[in-house]
Structures are given as C-alpha cells and as structure tokens.
LUMSE-55402 format. One record per residue (C-alpha): residue number from 1; residue in one letter; y negated, x negated, z. Coordinates in steps of 0.02 Angstrom, whole numbers. Layout:
  nr rest  north   east     up
 NUM    A      Y      X      Z
...
% end
This chain:
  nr rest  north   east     up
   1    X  -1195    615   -283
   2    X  -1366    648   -307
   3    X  -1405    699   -506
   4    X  -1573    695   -566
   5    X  -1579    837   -664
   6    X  -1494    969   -506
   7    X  -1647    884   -394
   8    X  -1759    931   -506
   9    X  -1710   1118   -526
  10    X  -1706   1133   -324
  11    X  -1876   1059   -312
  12    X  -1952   1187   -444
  13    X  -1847   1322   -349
  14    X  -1907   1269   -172
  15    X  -2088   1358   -179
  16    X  -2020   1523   -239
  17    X  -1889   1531   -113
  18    X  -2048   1498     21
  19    X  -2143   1619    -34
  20    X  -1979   1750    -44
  21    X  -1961   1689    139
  22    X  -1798   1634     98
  23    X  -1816   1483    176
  24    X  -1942   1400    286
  25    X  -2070   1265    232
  26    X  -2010   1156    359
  27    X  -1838   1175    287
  28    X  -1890   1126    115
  29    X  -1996    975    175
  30    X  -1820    932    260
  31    X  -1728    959     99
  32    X  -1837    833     12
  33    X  -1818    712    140
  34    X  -1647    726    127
  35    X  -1619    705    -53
  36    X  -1744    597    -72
  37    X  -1879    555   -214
  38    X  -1823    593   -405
  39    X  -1793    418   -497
  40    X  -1915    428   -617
  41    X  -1902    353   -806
  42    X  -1705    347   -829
  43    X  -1739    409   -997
  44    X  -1859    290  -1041
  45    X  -1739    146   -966
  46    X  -1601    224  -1050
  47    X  -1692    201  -1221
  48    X  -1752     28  -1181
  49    X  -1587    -34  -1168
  50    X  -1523     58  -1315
  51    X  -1663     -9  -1432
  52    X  -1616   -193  -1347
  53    X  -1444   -193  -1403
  54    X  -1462   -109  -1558
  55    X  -1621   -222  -1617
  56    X  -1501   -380  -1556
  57    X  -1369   -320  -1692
  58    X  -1470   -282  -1821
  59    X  -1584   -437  -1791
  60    X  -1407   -544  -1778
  61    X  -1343   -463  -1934
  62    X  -1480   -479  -2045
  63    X  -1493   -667  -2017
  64    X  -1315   -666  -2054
  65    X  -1342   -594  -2219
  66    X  -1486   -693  -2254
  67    X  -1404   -840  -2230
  68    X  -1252   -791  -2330
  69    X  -1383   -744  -2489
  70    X  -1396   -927  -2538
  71    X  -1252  -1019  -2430
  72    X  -1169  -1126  -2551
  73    X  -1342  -1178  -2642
  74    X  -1378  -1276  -2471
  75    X  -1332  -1466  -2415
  76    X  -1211  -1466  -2274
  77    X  -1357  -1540  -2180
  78    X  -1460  -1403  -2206
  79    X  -1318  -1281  -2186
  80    X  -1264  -1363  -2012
  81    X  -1442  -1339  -1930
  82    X  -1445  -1159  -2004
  83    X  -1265  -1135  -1916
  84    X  -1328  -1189  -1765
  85    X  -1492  -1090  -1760
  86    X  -1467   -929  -1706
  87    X  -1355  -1011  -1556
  88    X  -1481  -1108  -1500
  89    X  -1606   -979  -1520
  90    X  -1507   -863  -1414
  91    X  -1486   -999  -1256
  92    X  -1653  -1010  -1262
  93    X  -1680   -832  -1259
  94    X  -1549   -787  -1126
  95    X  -1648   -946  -1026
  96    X  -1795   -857  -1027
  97    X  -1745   -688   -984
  98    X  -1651   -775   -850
  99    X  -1810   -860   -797
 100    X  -1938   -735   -828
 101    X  -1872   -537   -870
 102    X  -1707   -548   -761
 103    X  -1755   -377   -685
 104    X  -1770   -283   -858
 105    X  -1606   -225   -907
 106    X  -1664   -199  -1072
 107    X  -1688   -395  -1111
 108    X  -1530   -443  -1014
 109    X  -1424   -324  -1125
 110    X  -1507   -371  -1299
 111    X  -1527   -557  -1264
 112    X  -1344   -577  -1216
 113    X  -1261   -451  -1364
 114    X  -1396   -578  -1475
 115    X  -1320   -723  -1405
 116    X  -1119   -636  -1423
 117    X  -1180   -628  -1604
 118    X  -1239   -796  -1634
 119    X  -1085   -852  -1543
 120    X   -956   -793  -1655
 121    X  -1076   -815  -1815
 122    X  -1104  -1011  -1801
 123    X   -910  -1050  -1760
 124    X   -887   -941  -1916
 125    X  -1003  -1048  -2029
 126    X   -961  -1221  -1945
 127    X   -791  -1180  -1976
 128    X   -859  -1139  -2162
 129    X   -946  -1283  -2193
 130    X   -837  -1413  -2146
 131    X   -695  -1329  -2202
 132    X   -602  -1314  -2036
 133    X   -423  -1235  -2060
 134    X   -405  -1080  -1941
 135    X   -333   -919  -1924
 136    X   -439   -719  -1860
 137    X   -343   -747  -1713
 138    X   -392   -918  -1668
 139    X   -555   -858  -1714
 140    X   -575   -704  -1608
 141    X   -487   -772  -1479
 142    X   -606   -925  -1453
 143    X   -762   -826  -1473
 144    X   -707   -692  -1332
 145    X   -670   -845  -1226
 146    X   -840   -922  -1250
 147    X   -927   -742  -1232
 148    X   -849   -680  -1080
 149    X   -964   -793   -952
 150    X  -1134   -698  -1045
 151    X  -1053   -530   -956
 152    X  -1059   -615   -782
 153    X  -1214   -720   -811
 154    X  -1317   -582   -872
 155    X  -1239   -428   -795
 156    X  -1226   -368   -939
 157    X  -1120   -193  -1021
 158    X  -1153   -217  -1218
 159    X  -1060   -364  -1203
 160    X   -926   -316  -1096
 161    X   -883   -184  -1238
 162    X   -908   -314  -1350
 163    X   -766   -422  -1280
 164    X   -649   -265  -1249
 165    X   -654   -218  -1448
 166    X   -651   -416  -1498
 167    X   -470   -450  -1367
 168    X   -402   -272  -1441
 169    X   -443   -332  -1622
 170    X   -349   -501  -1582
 171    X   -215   -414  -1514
 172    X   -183   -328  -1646
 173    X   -185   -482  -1766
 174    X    -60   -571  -1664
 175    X     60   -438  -1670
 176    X     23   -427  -1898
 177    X     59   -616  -1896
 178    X    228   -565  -1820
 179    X    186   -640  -1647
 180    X    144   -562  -1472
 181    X      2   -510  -1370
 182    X     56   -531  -1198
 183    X   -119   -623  -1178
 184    X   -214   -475  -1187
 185    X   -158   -428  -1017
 186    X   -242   -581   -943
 187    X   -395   -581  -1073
 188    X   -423   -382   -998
 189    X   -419   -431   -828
 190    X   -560   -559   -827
 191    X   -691   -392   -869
 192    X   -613   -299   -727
 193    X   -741   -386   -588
 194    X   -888   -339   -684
 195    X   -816   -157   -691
 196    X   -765   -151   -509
 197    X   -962   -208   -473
 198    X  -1041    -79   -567
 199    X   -923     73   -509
 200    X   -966    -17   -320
 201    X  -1160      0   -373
 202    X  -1155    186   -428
 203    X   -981    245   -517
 204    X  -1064    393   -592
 205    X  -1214    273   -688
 206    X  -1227    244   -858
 207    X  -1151     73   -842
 208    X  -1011    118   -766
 209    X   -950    272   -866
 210    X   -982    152  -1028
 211    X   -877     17   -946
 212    X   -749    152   -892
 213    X   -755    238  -1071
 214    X   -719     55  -1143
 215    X   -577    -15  -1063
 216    X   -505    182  -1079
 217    X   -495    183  -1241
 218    X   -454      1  -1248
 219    X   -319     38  -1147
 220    X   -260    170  -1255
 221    X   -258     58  -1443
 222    X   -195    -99  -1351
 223    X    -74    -37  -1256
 224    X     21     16  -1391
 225    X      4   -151  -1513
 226    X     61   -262  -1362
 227    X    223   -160  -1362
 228    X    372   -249  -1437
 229    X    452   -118  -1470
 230    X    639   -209  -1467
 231    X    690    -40  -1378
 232    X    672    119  -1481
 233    X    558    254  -1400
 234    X    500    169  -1244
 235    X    321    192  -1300
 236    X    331    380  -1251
 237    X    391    351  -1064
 238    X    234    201  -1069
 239    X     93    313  -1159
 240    X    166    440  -1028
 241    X    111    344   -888
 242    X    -36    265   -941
 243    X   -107    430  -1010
 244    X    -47    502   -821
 245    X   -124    335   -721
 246    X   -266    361   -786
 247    X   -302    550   -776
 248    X   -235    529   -608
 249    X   -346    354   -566
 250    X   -521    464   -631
 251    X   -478    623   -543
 252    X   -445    538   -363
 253    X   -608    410   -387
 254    X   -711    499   -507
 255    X   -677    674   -470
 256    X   -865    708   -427
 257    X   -949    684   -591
 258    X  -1040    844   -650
 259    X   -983    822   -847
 260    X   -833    775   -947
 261    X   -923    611  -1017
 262    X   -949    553   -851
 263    X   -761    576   -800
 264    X   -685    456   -939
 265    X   -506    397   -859
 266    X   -497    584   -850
 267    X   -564    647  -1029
 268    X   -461    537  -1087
 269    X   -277    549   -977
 270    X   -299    747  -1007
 271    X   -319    719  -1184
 272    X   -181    597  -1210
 273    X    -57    700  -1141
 274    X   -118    842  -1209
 275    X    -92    772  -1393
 276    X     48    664  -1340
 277    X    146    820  -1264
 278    X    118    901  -1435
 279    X    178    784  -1534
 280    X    339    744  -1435
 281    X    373    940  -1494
 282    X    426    876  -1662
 283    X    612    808  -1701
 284    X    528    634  -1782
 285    X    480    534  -1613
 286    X    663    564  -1541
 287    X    752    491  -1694
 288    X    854    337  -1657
 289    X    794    322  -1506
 290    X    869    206  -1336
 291    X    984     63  -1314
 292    X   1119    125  -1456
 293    X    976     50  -1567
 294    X    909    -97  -1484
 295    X    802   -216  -1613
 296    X    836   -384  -1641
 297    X    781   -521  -1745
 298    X    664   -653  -1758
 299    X    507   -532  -1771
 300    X    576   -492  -1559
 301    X    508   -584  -1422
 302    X    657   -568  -1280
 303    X    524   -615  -1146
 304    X    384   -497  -1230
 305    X    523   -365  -1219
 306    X    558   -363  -1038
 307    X    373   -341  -1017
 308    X    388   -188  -1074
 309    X    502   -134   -953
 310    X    414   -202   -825
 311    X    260    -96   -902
 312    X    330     54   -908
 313    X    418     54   -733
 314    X    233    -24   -660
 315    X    148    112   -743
 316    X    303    271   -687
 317    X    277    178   -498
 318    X     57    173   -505
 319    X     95    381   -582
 320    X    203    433   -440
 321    X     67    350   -302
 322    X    -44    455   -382
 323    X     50    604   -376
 324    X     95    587   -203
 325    X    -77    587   -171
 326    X   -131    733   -255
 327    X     17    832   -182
 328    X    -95    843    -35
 329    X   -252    924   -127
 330    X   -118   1058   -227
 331    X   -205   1053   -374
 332    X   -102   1109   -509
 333    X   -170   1051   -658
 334    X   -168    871   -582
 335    X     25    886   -518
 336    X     83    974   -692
 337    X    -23    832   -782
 338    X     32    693   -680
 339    X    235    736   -712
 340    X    209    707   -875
 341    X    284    540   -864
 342    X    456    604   -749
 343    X    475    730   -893
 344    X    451    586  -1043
 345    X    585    488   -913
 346    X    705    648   -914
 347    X    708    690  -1120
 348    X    703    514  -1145
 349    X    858    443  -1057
 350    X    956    646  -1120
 351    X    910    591  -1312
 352    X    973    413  -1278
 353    X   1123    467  -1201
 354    X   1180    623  -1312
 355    X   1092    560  -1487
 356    X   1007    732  -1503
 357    X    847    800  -1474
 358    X    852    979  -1439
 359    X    865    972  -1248
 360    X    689    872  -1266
 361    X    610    983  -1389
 362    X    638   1138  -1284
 363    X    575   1033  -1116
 364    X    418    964  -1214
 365    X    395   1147  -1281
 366    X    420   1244  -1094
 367    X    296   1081  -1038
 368    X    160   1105  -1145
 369    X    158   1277  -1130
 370    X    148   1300   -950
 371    X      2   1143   -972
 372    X    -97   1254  -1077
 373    X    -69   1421   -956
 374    X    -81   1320   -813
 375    X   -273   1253   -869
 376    X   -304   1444   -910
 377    X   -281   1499   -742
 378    X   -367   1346   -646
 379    X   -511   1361   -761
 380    X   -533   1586   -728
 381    X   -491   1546   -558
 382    X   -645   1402   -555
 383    X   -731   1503   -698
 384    X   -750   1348   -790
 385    X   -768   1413   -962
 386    X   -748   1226  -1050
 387    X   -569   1237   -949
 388    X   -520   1407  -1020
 389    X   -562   1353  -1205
 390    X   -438   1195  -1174
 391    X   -291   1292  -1112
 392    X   -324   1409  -1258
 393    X   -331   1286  -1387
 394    X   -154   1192  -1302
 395    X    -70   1363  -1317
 396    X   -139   1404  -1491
 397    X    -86   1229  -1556
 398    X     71   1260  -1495
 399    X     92   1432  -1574
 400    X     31   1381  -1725
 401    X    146   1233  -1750
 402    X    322   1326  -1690
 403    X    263   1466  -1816
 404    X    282   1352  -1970
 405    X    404   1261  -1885
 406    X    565   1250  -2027
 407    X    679   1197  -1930
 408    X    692   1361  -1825
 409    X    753   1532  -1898
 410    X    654   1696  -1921
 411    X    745   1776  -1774
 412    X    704   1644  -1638
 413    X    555   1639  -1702
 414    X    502   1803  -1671
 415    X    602   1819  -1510
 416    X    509   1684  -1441
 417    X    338   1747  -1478
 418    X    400   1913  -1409
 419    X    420   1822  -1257
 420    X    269   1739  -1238
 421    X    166   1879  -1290
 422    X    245   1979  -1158
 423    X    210   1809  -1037
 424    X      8   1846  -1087
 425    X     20   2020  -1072
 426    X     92   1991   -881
 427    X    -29   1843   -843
 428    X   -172   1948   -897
 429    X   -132   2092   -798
 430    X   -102   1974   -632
 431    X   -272   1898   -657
 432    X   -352   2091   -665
 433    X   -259   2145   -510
 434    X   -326   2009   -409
 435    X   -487   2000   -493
 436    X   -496   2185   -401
 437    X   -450   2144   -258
% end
C-alpha cells in the first residue's frame, strides 16, 4: 500500500541521502518510478465531499423546518406540492449530476444524501396531510427500501451509512412493538455489493474504511436487538463470535493499514472483546442462564429463535476458519483474541449445566488477564507503544474491578494480587534478560 504521507517523507529524504552517498541518484530516480507520483489534493477532495454531505443535511433540514413553521395554516393543495418539492428537486438534481458532474464525488455524495432526505421527508408529510395511518416501522422500512438504489446509482457512501443507521433504527422498533427483526439480515445484505466494490477499488480509502466502520458498528447494535433471546445467555457465545469474526475478518484482509481508524473490523473486534471479556467477570451476566430457563410466551418467535442458534453456531464455525488461518502466522494476540468465542462456549454450557458461575468467573478472569499481558508483550516485542498502553489499561481495569470486588474476601484478595504482582515482577525481568541479549 502506497500512503501519501510515507511517499512524501521518502521523497524529502531522497536528496540528503544523495548527497550522504547513501544511495545513488540513479537509485532514487528508480525509487520514484517505482512508487510512483504523489496523488495530489486528497485533502481538498476529502473536504469537498464533507462540505457536500453536510450542506445536503443542513439544506434538507432547514426546508424541513421551514415548512413545518406554518404547516397547518396551508390548503392541502398547497401543502401537497410543498411535500413533493424537495423530491422532485432532488431527481432533478441527482439527473444532472448524473448528466453533467458524475466524476465529482463531491456532487454525487451531496445530491444523493439530498435526495435520501427528501425521500423520507415527503412520505412523512404526504402521510401527514392526508392523514395516512402508519406505524416508524412501516415508515423507515419503506424509505430504506426506496433509498437503497441512490447507493448503487450514484456510488455513493453518505448514503450507504444512511441506510445502515435507518435498517438498525427499524430493527430496533420491530423488536419495541414486540415483533422480530429477522429482516434486517436481508435489508444488510443488499449494501454488501457496494462495500465489496469499494474494498476491490482500494480497501485502505476513505470510502471503504467509512463503509467498513458502518456496517461494524451496525453489526455490533443490531446484532443484539435481532436476538430473541427465548434462550437465556446465548448473546455472550454470539457477541463472542461476532466480536472474534470480525477482529479476525480485519486482521487477515486489512492487516496492512498504517492506523487504528483504518483497521475498523479490527478496532472494533479487539475492543468488543476486550469490554465484553470484562464484563463477563461479574456474577450478573451468568444469572439464570441456559435451557433450565428457556422463555416462552407470546412476545417469542419459535422460528426467530432457532435463528439464533443458527447465528451463533454460523458465527463459532466463520471464528474457527479464522483461527485456523491465523494458526499459521502464530500471532498470539490474534489466536488468544480469536478463542474468545470457544471460551464463552466452555463457561457457558459449565453455568448452564451446574447453575453456578464461579468456574466462569475464574476462566473470564485467567482470560482477560493473560489478553491484557499477552498485548503487553506483542506490543514491547513490536515496540508499538499504542499496544503497550492497551494491555496496560486491560490489566489495570481488571485490577481495579477485583479490588472492590465484594463478593471476594480480604485474604484472596490480597493473595491474588500477591500473585500477579509477582507474575509482573517475573515478566519484567524476562523482557530485560532478552532485551540484553
């Protein structure tokens, strides 16, 4: 991958290392050809866009609000054409740039985001004026629909991220109205071309790490409203494997990307079970937990159920792939981070079967504290200085919350801490030893 901002430190470096003879001006004229020109005005683009989409929303909102000032004092004639206005304005926009500016990114992304708007702002105030009975849902649902073909049309990101936040907002009404969301599964998939075209064009461009960061996080708040939840504590084993997929799915496609915000399946599959891992320390997520205390009731969806099982074993299967595959690179953060789900699997189905929860306290505890000394020693060893800090903050979390942690006595307490002290003490002397040699 060729960054922008490494080419341009070798090219201000090149003359210097000429004149310390270094290197050869024929090398460095070959070293240019090789890496080629630097793209010029990625900034500038960068800001084009970003004024595009947010003038679109602001331009789209403030109509909104204009028209909302004197609404009801209008005829239903008058309000109908106004309804209307801003959609029409936008197809003839998104013509034009079509016609005309298809080559600026910039008026592709803030003509279609103008047109999302306008979209879901006349169905909103047709539905108003005529008094058409409806639901958010129904709503959200039928504006996504109609969006979606402006992300294909236009090639557009703004959106794409549009349409991920409006399905993951109707998910989550379906599931308050005491339904199910199994159609956000299908709804996700139809952005997953556009994705795989952008990562094809450049995986590592702005686009595509926006894209990436969306569905991510989408991922991550949908996932767990389209749970049914009929049986108790599945989510962990799920959030286990999606927060391991997806670590896993960055660091085998993504691994090259020079900063955290360009690596987003792995930002956030590193976070997730960093925070997940910590939380599954604490008694409350093991209560009542397995088949002994299977939910039923007319709030359960049987069918929506057994997706979940089919979820969590699709997501355990797409882990252990991963695994497998990283097995051959030995990297141990990746392998300790990617068993995450085999240990959720392990305390999940000993809580279920014995009704208690020590056995998966004291596993969750040993995991996340070889996690956090694991990262220490992978990031010294790299002497990656971001990867230190995390380690450091995993133990000190941990520390800090088994400290004022009730439900253990004084004397374990302070015999643990005795042992992991003497744990650091050990570690720290290994790492000097072999830093001399």
């Amino acid at each position: 991958m060729k960054n922008s901002k490494h080419l341009q430190w070798l090219y201000r470096e090149l003359p210097a290392l000429i004149n310390e003879g270094i290197i050869t001006a024929e090398t460095a004229e070959k070293l240019r050809a090789y890496y080629g020109e630097i793209k010029a005005g990625s900034k500038s683009r960068m800001a084009l866009i970003i004024f595009g989409v947010l003038g679109a929303l602001l331009v789209g909102s403030g109509i909104i609000l204009l028209l909302a000032h004197n609404w009801d004092e209008l005829s239903r004639a008058t309000r109908t054409a106004l309804s209307l206005a801003p959609l029409l304005i936008g197809q003839a926009l998104v013509g034009w740039t079509l016609v005309s500016k298809n080559e600026s990114v910039a008026w592709r992304e803030g003509t279609a985001t103008f047109l999302m708007l306008a979209i879901g702002a006349s169905i909103s105030l047709i539905g108003q004026t005529y008094h058409i009975s409806g639901d958010p849902g129904k709503f959200l649902l039928t504006w996504m629909l109609l969006s979606v073909p402006l992300v294909y049309l236009l090639g557009a990101t703004a959106p794409a991220l549009l349409y991920l936040w409006g399905i993951t907002a109707w998910a989550g009404v379906r599931q308050f109205e005491a339904g199910h969301a199994l159609f956000f599964w299908p709804l996700a998939a139809l952005i997953v071309p556009h994705f795989v075209q952008a990562v094809k064009e450049n995986r590592y461009s702005i686009r595509a790490v926006w894209l990436a960061w969306g569905m991510a996080l989408s991922l991550c708040v949908a996932t767990g409203i389209v749970l049914e939840g009929a049986l108790p504590g599945l989510w962990i084993v799920v959030y286990s494997g999606l927060f391991a997929a997806l670590f896993l799915a960055g660091d085998c496609y993504f691994d090259e990307a020079p900063t955290l915000w360009q690596r987003p399946f792995q930002t956030a599959g590193a976070a997730g079970i960093a925070v997940l891992a910590f939380l599954l320390t604490y008694k409350w997520p093991w209560q009542e937990i397995g088949w002994k205390h299977y939910r039923t009731g007319v709030e359960y969806y049987p069918f929506a159920a057994i997706f979940d099982y089919v979820l969590a074993a699709a997501l355990v299967i797409v882990t252990v792939y991963f695994l497998l595959n990283k097995a051959r690179y030995r990297k141990s953060i990746a392998l300790l981070l990617g068993m995450m789900p085999i240990v959720a699997i392990i305390a999940y189905s000993a809580t279920a079967s014995v009704t208690s929860s020590t056995f998966a306290l004291i596993l969750f505890n040993l995991y996340l504290f070889a996690l956090g000394l694991v990262t220490i020693i992978a990031g010294i060893r790299n002497g990656q200085l971001g990867t230190v800090n995390a380690g450091m903050l995993i133990l000190a979390a941990l520390i800090v919350a088994r400290f004022f942690d009730g439900d253990l006595g004084f004397v374990i307490r302070g015999l643990a801490f005795i042992l992991v002290g003497i744990g650091f003490l050990l570690t720290n002397w290994m790492i000097i030893r072999k830093a001399k040699k």
